[in-house]
N, C-alpha and C positions, 0 to 999 in steps of 0.2 A: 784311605782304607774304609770298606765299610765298618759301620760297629759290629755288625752281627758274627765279623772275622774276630773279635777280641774275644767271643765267646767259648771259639774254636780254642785260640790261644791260652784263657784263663783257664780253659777246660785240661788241657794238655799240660800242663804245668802243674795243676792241682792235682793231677793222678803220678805225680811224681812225690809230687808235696805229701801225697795221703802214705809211703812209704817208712814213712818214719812214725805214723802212730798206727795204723791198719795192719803193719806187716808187724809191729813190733809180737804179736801173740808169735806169732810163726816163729820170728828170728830167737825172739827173749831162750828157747830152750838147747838152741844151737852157740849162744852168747855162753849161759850160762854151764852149759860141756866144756866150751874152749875154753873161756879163761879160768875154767876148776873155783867156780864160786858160789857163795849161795844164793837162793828164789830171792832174798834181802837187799842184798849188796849188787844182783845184778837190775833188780827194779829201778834200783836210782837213778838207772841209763833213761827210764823213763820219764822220771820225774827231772832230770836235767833238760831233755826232751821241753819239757813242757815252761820251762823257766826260761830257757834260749829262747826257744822259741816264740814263746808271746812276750818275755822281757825287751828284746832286740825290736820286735813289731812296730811301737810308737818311732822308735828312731827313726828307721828305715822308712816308716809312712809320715814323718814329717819331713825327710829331706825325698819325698817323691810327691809331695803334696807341693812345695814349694820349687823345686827345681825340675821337674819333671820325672817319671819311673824309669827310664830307661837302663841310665846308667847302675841307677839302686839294682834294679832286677839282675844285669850281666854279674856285678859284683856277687849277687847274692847266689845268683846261678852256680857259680866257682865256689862259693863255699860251700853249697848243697853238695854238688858233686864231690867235694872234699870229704864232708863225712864218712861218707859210703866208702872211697877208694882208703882214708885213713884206716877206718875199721878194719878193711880188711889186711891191712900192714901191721894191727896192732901189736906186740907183744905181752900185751900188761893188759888188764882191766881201767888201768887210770890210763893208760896212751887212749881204748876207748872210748873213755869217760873224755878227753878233751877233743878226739877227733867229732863224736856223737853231737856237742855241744858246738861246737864249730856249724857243722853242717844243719842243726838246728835253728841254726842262727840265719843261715842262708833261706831255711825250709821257713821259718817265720814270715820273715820280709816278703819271697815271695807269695805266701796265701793272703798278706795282706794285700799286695798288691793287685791280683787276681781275681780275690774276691769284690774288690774294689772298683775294678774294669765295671761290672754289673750296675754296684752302687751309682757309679757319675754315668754311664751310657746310658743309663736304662730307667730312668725315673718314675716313666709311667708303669712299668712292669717290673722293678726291681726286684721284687721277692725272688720271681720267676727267673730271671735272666739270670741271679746271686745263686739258686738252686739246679741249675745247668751249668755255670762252673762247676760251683761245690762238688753235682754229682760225679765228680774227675776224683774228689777225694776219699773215694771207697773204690770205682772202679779198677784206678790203677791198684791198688794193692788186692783187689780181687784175681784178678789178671798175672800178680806175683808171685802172690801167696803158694797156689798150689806146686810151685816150681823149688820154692820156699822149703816150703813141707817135706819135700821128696830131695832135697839137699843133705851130706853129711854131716858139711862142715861150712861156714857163716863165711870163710874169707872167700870163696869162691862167687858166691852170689852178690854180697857186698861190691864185687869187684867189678862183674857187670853191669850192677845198678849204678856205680858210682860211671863208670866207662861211657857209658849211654847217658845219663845225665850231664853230663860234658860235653859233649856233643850236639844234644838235642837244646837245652836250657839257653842256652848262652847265645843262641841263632834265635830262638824265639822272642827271646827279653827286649831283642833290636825293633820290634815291630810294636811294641807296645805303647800305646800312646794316654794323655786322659783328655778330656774335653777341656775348652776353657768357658769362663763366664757361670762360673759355680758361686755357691751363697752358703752359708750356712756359720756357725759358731765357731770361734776358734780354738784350741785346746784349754787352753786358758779360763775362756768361759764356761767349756763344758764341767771341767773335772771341781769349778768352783761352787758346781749346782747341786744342792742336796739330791736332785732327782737321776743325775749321774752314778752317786754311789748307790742308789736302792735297785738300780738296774746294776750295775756291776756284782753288789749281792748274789741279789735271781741273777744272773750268771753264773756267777760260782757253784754256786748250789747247784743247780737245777745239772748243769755238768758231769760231776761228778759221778753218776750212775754210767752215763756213756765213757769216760776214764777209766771206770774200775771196770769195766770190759773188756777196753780196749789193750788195758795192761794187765789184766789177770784172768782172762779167760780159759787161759791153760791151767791157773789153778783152780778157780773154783770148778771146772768142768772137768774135774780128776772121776766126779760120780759118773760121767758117764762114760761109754765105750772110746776104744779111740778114733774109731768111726766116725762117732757121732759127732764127738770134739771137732775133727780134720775138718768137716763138713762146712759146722760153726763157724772158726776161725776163717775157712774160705768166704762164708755168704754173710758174713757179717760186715765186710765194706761195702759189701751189691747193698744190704740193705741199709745201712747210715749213706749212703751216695741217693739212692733210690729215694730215698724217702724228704729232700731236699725242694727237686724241683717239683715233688708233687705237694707238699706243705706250703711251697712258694705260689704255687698255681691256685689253689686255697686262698693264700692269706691276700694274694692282686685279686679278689673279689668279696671274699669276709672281711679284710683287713688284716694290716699285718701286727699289732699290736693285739687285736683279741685273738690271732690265727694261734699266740709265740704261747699266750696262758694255756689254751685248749692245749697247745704239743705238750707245754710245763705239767699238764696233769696225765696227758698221758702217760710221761716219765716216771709220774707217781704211779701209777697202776703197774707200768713196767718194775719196778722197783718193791713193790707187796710180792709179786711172783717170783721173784728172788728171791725176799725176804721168808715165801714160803718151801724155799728151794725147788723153784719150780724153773729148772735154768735155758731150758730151750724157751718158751713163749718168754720170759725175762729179756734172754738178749735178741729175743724176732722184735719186740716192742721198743724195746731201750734203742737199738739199732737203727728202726727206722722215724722214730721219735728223737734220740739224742741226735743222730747225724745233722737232721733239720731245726734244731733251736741255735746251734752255731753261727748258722748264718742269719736267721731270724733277727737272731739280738745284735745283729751288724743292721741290719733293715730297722730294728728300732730306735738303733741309733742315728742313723739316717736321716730318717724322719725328723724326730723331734729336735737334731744337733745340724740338721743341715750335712747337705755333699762336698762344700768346697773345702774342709778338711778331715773327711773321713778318714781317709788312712790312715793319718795319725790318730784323730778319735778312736776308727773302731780299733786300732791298733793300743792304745790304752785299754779300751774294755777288755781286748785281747789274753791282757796282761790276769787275766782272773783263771785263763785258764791255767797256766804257774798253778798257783792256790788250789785247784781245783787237781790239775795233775798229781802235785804232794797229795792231797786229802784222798785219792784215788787210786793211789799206788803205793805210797811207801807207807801211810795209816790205814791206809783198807788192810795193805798183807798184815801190818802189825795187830792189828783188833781179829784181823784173822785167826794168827796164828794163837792167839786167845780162844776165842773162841767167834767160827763161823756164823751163828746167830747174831754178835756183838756184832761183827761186821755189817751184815746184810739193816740191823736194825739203823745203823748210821749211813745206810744208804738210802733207808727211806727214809730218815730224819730228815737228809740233804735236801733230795728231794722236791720234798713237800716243804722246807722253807723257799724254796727256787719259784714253785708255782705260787705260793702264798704273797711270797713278795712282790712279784709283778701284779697280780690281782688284785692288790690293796694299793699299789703305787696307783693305776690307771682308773681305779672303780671307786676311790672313799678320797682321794687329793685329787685338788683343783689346780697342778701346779701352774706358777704365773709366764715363766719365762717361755714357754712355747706352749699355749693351750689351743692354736688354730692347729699345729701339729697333731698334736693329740689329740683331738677330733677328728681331723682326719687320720690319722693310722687304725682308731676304734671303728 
């Protein structure tokens, strides 16, 4: 098979993948009618969401790093699909809560793997090739969303998505292959290197602003009409998908380490317009800025950790966005529901420790263990 077919594939896969954090604004207020709960109790779907999903990641991408993805993928394929057709059976809030989690689990494994097609085919253009999957993880929930929207009630939709997911996932997973004769650090080494957790940090942080969007943009965008919200909630995958492969395209000729600081600050400026309740230019910025540091910080890791076991590496870095999920869903609404200033100011707190961090990792340390990498990614 050519490579350039994995693109097709990782693309198609990640616009199902993008279902479970893009569509969450849409479904979150159809979840929270059915099971008669509150904005609180039903966020935690998201923040489970985000714990599955990047927790399960390292697993899944070390026994696809080692044995091949194939079988990881079909497996994971059937639990993606699980979530969705579960949810819609649910009766309870917690039958939710563990079908959500399940199919999180599935939805993990596959964006690791997916985004990872990129990582090992594509070395000389990886940014590029990582942001033409990615861009699958806003379109598809662009494409859902307004369907979404215009839905009563959450077990009907659930039940198609979950239907087609079954169908589609599990045929595609069989065609997925990785290269062999790959180099690079093994987990082991990487996660022992001081310079691993100061990128895992700037991950975390720097996240967060695109989380608290992604999971609260039906609340903080209560000020405006419902127009305007519907609209939001629709072009806010176009624009986290969108803004990936053109960041990628950027950083395969500035580089992709000084490409990830400029997006890190852009988040910060996204994040002041927030902070000044300014919430449309907030999530046009955050959107197309957060969507592209995701996979960015998989390219940085890349780079300086080597390709022969990425998926398990970026699949650990992965694990930040968990940290990042909680800090962005279930502390953003509680600092909220304090007061919305308190909120907005911990989002630029995050922030701007996310761009500070990598900016000081790459520009003021000489670290030793890969410094011909890091001359090349700057």
């Amino acid at each position: 098979m050519k490579k350039e077919n994995f693109i097709i594939i990782g693309f198609v896969i990640m616009s199902f993948n993008s279902l479970y954090q893009y569509s969450w604004n849409a479904l979150e207020p159809l979840l929270k009618e059915g099971f008669s709960v509150s904005i609180v109790e039903i966020s935690l779907g998201f923040s489970l969401f985000t714990i599955f999903s990047s927790g399960f990641q390292p697993l899944g991408g070390n026994f696809a790093d080692k044995f091949g993805p194939k079988k990881v993928a079909l497996i994971s394929s059937v639990l993606s699909a699980l979530g969705f057709l579960g949810t819609s059976f649910s009766s309870s809030i917690y039958e939710f809560f563990i079908f959500w989690s399940l199919g999180s689990i599935g939805e993990g494994i596959l964006y690791g793997i997916s985004s990872n097609l990129a990582v090992k085919w594509f070395k000389k253009r990886m940014a590029f090739a990582t942001g033409l999957i990615s861009l699958g993880f806003g379109l598809g929930s662009a494409f859902a969303d307004p369907f979404i929207l215009m839905s009563k009630s959450f077990r009907v939709v659930t039940l198609i998505i979950g239907l087609t997911e079954l169908i589609i996932l599990p045929i595609l997973s069989l065609f997925i292959e990785y290269p062999t004769m790959q180099s690079g650090k093994s987990p082991k080494e990487a996660i022992l290197s001081k310079t691993f957790w100061l990128i895992y940090l700037s991950f975390v942080t720097a996240t967060v602003p695109l989380l608290v969007i992604s999971s609260s943009l039906s609340i903080i965008g209560k000020v405006l009409s419902f127009q305007e919200l519907s609209i939001l909630i629709s072009i806010f995958p176009v624009l986290s998908g969108s803004g990936r492969p053109i960041f990628g395209q950027i950083a395969d000729k500035l580089g992709v380490i000084k490409t990830t600081v400029i997006v890190d600050g852009i988040i910060v400026l996204g994040s002041v317009s927030l902070f000044f309740n300014q919430i449309i230019p907030a999530v046009v910025v955050i959107g197309l800025a957060g969507g592209a540091v995701i996979t960015l910080y998989f390219n940085v890791s890349g780079i300086v950790f080597g390709t022969r076991y990425s998926t398990v590496n970026n699949g650990i870095l992965y694990t930040g966005k968990a940290v990042a999920g909680f800090l962005g869903s279930v502390m953003f609404n509680y600092l909220f529901l304090l007061n919305p200033a308190l909120a907005y100011l911990f989002v630029l707190l995050s922030s701007t420790v996310g761009a500070v961090t990598l900016y000081f990792i790459f520009h003021h340390t000489q670290p030793a263990e890969s410094s011909s990498q890091f001359r090349r990614g700057l």
